[in-house]
N, C-alpha and C positions, 0 to 999 in steps of 0.2 A: 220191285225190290231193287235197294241198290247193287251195282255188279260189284263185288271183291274183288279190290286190286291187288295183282298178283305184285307178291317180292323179288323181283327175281336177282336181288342182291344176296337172299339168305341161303341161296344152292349156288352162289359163286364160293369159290375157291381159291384159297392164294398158293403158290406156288413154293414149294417146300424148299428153297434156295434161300427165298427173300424170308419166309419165315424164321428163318435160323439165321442169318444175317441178321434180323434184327432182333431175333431174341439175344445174340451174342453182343448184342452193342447195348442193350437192356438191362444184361447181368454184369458187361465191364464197368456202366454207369454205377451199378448199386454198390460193388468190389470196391469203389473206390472208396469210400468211409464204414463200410458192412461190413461182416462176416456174413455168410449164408452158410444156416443150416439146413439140411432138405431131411424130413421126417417121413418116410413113407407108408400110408394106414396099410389097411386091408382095402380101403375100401377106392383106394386109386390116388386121394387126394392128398396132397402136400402140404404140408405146413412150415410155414417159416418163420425162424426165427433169430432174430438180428440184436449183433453184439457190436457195443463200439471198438475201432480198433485200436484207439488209445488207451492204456491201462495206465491205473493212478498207481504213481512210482513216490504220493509220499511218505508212505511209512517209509521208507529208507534213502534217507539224503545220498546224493551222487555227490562225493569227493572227485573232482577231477583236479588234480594238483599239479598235470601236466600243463594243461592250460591257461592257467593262473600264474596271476605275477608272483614276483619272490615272496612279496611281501603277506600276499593271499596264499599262498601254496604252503607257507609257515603254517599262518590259520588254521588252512584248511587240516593238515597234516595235523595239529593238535588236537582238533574237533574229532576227526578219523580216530587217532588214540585214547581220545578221553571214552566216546562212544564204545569202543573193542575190550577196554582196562577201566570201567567205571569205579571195581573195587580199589583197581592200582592206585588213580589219583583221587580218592575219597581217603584213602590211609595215607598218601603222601601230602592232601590239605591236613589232615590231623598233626602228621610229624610235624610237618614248618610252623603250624600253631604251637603244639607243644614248645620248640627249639626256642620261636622268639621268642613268645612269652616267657618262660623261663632266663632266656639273655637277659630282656629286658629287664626284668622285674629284679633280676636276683645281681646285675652289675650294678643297676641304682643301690639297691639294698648293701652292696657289700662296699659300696664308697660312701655310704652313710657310718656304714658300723666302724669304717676307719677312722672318719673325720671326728666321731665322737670316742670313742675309744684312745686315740691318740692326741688329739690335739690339747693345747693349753688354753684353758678359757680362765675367766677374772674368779679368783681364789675366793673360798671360803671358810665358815668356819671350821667346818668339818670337813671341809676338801680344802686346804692348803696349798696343793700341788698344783691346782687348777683343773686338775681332770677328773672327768665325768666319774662319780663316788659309787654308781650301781649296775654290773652286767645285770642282775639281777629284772630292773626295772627295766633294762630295754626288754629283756623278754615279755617282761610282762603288756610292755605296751603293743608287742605286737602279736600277741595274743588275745589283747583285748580288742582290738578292732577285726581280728578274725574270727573272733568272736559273735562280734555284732555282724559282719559281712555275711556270714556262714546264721546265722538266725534270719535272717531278711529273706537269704536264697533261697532257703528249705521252707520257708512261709508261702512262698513266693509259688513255689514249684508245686511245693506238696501241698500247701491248705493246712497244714499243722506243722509243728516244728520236732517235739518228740514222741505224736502219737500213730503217727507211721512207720516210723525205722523199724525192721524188721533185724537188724544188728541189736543189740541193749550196748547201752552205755559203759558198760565193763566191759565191753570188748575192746574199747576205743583206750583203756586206760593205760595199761603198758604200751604202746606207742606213743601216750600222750606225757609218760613221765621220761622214756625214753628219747624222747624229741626235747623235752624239756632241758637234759641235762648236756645234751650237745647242744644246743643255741650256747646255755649259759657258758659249757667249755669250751666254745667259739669266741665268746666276747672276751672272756675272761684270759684266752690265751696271749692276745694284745698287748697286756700290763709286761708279758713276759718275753716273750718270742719275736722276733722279727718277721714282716710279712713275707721274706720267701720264704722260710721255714714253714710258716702257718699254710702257705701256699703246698708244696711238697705233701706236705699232710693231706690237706683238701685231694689232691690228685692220685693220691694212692689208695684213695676209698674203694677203687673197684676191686680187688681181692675180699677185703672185709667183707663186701657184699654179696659176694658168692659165698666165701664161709659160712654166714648168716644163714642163705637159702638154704644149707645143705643143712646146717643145722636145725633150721625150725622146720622146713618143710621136706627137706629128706632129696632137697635138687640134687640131682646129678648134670655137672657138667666138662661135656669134653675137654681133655690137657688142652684145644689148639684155643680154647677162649681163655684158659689163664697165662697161658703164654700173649695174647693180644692183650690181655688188661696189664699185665707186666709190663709190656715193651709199650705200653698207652703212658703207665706209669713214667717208666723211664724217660719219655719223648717232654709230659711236661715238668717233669723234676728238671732236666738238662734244658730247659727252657727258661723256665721260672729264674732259675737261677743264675744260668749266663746274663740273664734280662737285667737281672739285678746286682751282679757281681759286685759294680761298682758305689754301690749305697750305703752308706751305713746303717747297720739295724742295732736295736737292742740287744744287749749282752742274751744267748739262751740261757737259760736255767731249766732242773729240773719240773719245776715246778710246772714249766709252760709245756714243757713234753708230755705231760702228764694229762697238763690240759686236752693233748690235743689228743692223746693217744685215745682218751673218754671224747671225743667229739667225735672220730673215727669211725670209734665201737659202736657209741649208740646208735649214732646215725645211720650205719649198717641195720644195725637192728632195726630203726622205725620202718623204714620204707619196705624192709620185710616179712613187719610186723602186719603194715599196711595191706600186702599182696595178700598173704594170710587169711586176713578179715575178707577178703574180695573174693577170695575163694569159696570161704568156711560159708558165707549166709548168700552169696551169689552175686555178680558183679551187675545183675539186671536188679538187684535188689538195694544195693548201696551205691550210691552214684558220688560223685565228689564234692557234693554240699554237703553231705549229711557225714561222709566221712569228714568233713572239715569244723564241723556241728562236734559230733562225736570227740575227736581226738583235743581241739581249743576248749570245748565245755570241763574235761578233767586239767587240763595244761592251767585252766584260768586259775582252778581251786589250789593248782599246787602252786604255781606264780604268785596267787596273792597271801596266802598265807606266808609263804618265803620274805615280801618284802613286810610284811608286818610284823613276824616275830623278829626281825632280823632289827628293824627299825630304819629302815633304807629308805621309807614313805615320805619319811620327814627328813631325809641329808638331800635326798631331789626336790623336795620341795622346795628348801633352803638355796640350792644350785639352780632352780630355774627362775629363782626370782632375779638372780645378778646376772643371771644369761639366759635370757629368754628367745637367743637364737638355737640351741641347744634343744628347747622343749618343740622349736617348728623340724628341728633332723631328726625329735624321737618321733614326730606326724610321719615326714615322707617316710622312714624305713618300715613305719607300720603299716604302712599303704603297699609297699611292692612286696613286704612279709605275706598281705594278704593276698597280692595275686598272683604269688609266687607260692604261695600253697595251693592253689586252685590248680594251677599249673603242674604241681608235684603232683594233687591228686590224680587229676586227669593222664599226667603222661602213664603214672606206673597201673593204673587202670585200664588205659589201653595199649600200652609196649612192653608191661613189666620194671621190676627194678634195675633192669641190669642197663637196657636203653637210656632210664631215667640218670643213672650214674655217668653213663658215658658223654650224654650231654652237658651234665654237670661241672663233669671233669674236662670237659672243651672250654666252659665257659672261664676256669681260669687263666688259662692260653690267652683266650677274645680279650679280657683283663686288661693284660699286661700290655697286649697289641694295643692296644685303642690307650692305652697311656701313653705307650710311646709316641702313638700318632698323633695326639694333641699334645704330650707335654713335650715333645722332639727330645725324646731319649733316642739312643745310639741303640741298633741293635745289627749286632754280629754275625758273623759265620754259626755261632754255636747254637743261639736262639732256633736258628734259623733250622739247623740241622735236627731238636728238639722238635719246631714244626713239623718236618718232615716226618717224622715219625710216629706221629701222632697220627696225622690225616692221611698218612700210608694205610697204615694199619684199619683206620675208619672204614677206607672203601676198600680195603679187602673183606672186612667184615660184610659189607655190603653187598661184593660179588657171593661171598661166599653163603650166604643167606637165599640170596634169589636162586643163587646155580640149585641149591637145597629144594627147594620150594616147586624149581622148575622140574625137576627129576623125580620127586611127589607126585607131580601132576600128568606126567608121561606114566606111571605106573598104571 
């Protein structure tokens, strides 16, 4: 038989120095990208277990804005804010939509209603004077295409036009006769009054509108906000008018004060009528098509009945045949009427009436400014000092809203 060769490597021994030397050099290598966990059983043995030492950091973006150029530290620094205040600037994209759209929509709009309203176009039989024979008709044309806009939308959105609204149609109607009678004491105030006077008017709506609230819904609101809509008042009354001093306007008469006193009133009324309805059936249940659906669908019936009994169908018709530039400014006004109601719906559906006025009441201010800027009128110390009290008082409202808000939220 063969002789078994002895081991005699498996009874050597290493030397408990170098062992540990090089297990320390074994576990420095591993240290270097590992974690070690050491699990000790019962039963002597070790188990490891190994984690990487980098941790994924992208759920949460690093702003280092110290780092960064000016122009990235900007960036970044907005990225940081919008991330911390997502609600902040998701209601502050809303405002600046609300603000333009309404500028936009409703300065085209209101230098249509002058150009037609005042100007002299080629006489007729029944208009002599040359000028536009029906307030009546411009309502109705811009009612008729917000009409059609507000059908399309609610098709559009909902899949039917009035077999969804969860509001009924008689909700929408005093609002819609109430809006009805301010347009037409708007247009109609023209024939009589001069535009700073009609302006003045326009800019004094925000008392009216608190009145309203309190009356149809029972608001209560603090003395320090009818003191700001006061002195908002006063800022562009003292505007308006310095801007204008030197113009001449059409003789006032009763008549036009009257108009404008009912353009005032109701108008207070719709837009609180509005908030009302947003309440009463729920503002996730009426969105601003279907209010726009709602309130144009009763506006149309009383609009056209008005120029039919009245016989106004046929002295426009006769007017736009000799001036058929006339019948293209009743198109644009019925275009920005209608995105300027989208606009009205939307702002007092998401900021209330009182916001929706106070924009309003800026946009006559913007007016006058942006007349002067292209048409190089002069404007003064007084103008000036009217600005200033306007947009005073704005972002005091502003501070004074957040400080509110902010002190809410420390409770």
């Amino acid at each position: 038989m063969p002789r078994r060769r002895r081991n005699y490597f498996s009874k050597m021994t290493i030397p408990s120095d170098i062992e540990d030397s090089q297990q320390k050099e074994d576990d420095a290598g591993k240290k270097e990208n590992l974690h070690i966990e050491e699990d000790y059983s019962v039963k002597g043995k070790i188990s490891v277990q190994m984690k990487p030492l980098m941790v994924d950091s992208s759920d949460k973006p690093d702003y280092d804005v110290e780092s960064s150029t000016p122009n990235n530290a900007i960036g970044l620094m907005c990225a940081k804010t919008m991330e911390e205040n997502p609600e902040f600037w998701a209601q502050g994209g809303k405002f600046l939509f609300c603000f333009f759209g309404l500028q936009i929509s409703y300065l085209t709009w209101g230098f249509m209603q002058e150009l037609i309203m005042t100007s002299v176009f080629e006489p007729t039989e029944h208009a002599p004077d040359g000028r536009f024979p029906s307030a009546q008709f411009c309502v109705f044309s811009n009612r008729f295409l917000a009409l059609a806009v507000a059908l399309i939308a609610v098709k559009l959105k909902h899949g039917a036009i009035y077999a969804n609204n969860i509001a009924p149609l008689i909700a929408f109607t005093p609002c819609a006769l109430s809006n009805t009678i301010s347009s037409y004491s708007q247009y109609k105030s023209l024939e009589y009054v001069s535009f700073p006077v009609q302006t003045v008017f326009k800019s004094s709506k925000i008392i009216p509108v608190m009145v309203m609230g309190k009356v149809l819904k029972g608001n209560k609101y603090p003395y320090c906000q009818y003191i700001e809509a006061a002195f908002i008042t006063l800022g562009v009354a003292i505007f308006s008018f310095a801007t204008k001093e030197d113009t001449k306007g059409t003789t006032t008469e009763i008549s036009g004060l009257l108009c404008l006193t009912g353009y005032i009133v109701f108008d207070s009324f719709t837009s609180q009528w509005q908030d009302k309805v947003y309440s009463k059936y729920g503002r996730e249940n009426v969105d601003p098509f279907q209010m726009m659906l709602g309130v144009n669908t009763s506006a149309i019936i009383i609009t056209s009945c008005g120029i039919l009994l009245s016989g106004d169908i046929f002295v426009v018709w006769e007017f736009f045949g000799k001036n058929p530039s006339v019948f293209i400014y009743n198109v644009v006004t019925a275009i920005t009427s209608a995105t300027g109601q989208l606009c009205i719906y939307y702002t007092i559906k998401e900021f209330g009436p009182i916001v929706f006025t106070i924009i309003m009441t800026t946009r006559q201010m913007i007016s006058i400014t942006l007349s002067a800027i292209i048409f190089h009128h002069h404007i003064g110390w007084k103008p000036l000092c009217g600005a200033a009290i306007v947009f005073g008082v704005i972002f005091y409202q502003i501070r004074r809203k957040y400080l509110a808000k902010k002190a809410s939220m420390n409770k």
